[in-house]
N, C-alpha and C positions, 0 to 999 in steps of 0.2 A: 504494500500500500504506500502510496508516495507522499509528499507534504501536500499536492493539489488536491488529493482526495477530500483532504480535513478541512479545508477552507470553506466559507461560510460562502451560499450560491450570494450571486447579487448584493455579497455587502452586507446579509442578515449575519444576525446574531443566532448562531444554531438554539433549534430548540428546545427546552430544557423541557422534562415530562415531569407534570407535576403530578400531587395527587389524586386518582382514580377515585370516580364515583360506582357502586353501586351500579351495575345494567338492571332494567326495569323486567327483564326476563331471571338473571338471579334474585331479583325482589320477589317476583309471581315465585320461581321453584322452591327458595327457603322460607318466606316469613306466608307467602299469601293462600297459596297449595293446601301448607297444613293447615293453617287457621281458619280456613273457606272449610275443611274436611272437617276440623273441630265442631266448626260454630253449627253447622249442618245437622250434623250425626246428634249433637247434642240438642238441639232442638226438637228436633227429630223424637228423640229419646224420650225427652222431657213431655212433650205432647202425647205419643203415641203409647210408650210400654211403662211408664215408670209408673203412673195412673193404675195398671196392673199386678204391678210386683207387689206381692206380700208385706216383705222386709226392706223392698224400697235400694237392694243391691244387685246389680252395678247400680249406680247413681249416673245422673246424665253428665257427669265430666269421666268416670270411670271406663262407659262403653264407650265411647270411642276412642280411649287410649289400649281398650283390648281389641279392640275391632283394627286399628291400627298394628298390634303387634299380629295380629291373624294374617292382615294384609301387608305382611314386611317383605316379601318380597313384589309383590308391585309397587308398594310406594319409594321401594331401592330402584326400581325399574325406571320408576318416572322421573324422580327428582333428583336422582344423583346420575353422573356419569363417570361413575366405577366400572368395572366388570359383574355379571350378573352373580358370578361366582362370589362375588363378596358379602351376598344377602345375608347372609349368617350374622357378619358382621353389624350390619347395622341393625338384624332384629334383634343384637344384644342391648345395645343403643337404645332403643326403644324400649325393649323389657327391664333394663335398668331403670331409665327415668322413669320409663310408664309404671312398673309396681311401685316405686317410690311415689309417686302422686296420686296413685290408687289407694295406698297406706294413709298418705294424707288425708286423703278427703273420705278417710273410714272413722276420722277425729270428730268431725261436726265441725261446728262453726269456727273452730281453731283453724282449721284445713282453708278460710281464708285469708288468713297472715299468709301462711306458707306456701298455700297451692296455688292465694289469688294475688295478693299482693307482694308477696318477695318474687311470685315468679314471671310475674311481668317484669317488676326492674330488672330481672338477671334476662330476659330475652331480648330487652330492648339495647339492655347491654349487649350479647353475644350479636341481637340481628344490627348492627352498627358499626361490631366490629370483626367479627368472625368469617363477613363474605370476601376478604381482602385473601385469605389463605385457601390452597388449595386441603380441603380437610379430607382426612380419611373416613369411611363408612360410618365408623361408629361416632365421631362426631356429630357430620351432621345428621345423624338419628335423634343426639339428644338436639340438635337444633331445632329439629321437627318436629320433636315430641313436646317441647314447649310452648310450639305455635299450637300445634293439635290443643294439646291443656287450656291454654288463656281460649282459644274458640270455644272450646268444648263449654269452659265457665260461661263465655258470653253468650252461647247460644242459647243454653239453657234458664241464662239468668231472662234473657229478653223472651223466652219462649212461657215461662211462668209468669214473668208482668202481661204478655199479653193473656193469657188466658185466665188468669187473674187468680 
């Protein structure tokens, strides 16, 4: 490579790359995918089956974080671009965080500090800064399984105001 090479075209000053935002397709694949599947399923849940349950378990934040580990390998499928073969991996991901929030919210109204409120600030945290890294499987399972949780709460929660 010669010293012409390095020279700035036309007198500009080369470009220097600053820092990268966020593509609005890794927005939809990490934060909006699971939290769309959360808020859904949990709505869903809360309207249709929970009105039937007995004992009142799963609860409507709980099914769709087991419905989610049932479905681990299509949701590896969709939203990551790993190899297929690594679905194991992220349905660890999932089954880690997701019995842990499952355990949570088996507390009662405690399982809001923890399962509602610390776990939005920790996702808003990770979805801000976690999209910058190429992450392995089981990462972004617990990324997803976060958004899955905060949907799940919200769908549920807006699926009981409205029916009142």
């Amino acid at each position: 490579m010669d010293e012409a090479s390095l020279e700035p075209v036309h007198g500009e000053p080369p470009a220097v790359a600053g820092p990268r935002s966020a593509t609005w397709m890794e927005t939809w694949t990490n934060v909006g995918a699971p939290t769309l599947f959360g808020l859904v399923v949990g709505a869903l849940w809360q309207w249709k089956v929970q009105p039937t349950l007995a004992y009142g378990i799963p609860n409507p934040v709980q099914a769709p974080l087991l419905m989610m580990l049932l479905c681990a390998p299509l949701f590896h499928r969709l939203l990551t671009q790993h190899p297929q073969k690594l679905w194991k991996e992220y349905a660890l991901g999932v089954l880690l965080l997701g019995g842990f929030f499952s355990a949570v919210w088996m507390s009662g109204y405690g399982g809001f500090v923890c399962g509602g409120y610390l776990a939005v600030v920790v996702w808003i945290w990770v979805s801000t800064s976690w999209w910058r890294f190429h992450l392995p499987p089981f990462r972004l399972a617990i990324w997803h399984t976060f958004g899955v949780n905060i949907g799940a709460l919200g769908g549920s929660i807006m699926m009981y105001g409205l029916l009142g």
